[in-house]
C-alpha positions, 0 to 999 in steps of 0.5 A: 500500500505504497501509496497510502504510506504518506499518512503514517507520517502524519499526525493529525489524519483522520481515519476516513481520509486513509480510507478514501486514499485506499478506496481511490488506490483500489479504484473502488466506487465510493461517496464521502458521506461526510467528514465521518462516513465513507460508502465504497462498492467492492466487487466480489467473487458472487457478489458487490458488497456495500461497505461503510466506515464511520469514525465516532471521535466519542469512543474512538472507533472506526466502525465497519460494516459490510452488507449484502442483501439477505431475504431468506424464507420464514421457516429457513431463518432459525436455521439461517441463525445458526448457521450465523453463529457457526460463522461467527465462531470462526471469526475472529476479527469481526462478526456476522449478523441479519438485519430482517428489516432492512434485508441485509446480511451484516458483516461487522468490526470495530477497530478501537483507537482509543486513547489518542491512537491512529489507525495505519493504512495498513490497519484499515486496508487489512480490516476492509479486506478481512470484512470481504474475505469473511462475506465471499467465505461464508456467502455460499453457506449462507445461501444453501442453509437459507434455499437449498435446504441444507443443515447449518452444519453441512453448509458449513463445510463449503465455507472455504478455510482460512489459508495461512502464507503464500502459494 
């Protein structure tokens, strides 16, 4: 991330300009909602996932959340649940949950810097990236537990494993 390296040597930036500098890097669609608040589009292997960061100056915490639209059946949800926490017991850096209302499924992190700390590009890039491996994981499962009526256990398994070094 060569050329976001320039904010570590700056003391006063805010956590949503790295984030702009990475989205621009990346060639990511995004808006700056507003001083706080950045939307992006990345594009995944099954889907575009929406993201938003947000910076709250009142904890300290930029905030993450990673959606994708989510509709399953009535009578398919308890089973959507527990394949949730199935998921969210192999992550490690944030955590899945549905917002029925809205229709999404939720992806979510908050990485805390309290105390003065400042986030480093690398920091920001690694959390937006681990959000979209988690979805692009775990989004098969999701699917055969909600439509193809597999048990969230069965499903679990097409969730593709971590992968630790480099091939």
């Amino acid at each position: 991330m060569a050329t976001a390296e320039h904010f570590l040597n700056s003391e006063d930036i805010h956590p949503i300009d790295i984030v702009e500098d990475i989205a621009s890097y990346n060639s990511w669609d995004f808006d700056r909602v507003s001083d706080e608040q950045i939307a992006m589009a990345i594009e995944g292997t099954w889907r575009t996932y929406s993201l938003s960061l947000a910076w709250s100056a009142y904890d300290e915490t930029l905030r993450l959340i990673c959606t994708f639209d989510m509709d399953p059946p009535q009578a398919r949800r308890p089973a959507l649940f527990e394949a949730l926490d199935l998921a969210n017991d192999r992550c490690w850096t944030g955590s899945f949950t549905l917002w029925t209302d809205q229709k999404l499924m939720v992806y979510r992190y908050g990485l805390n810097l309290s105390g003065g700390a400042l986030a480093s590009a690398a920091q920001i890039d690694t959390m937006v990236q681990s959000a979209v491996t988690a979805c692009e994981r775990f989004y098969p499962a999701f699917q055969l537990v909600c439509w193809g009526d597999e048990d969230p256990a069965s499903a679990m398994s097409v969730a593709l494993t971590e992968a630790f070094g480099r091939a």
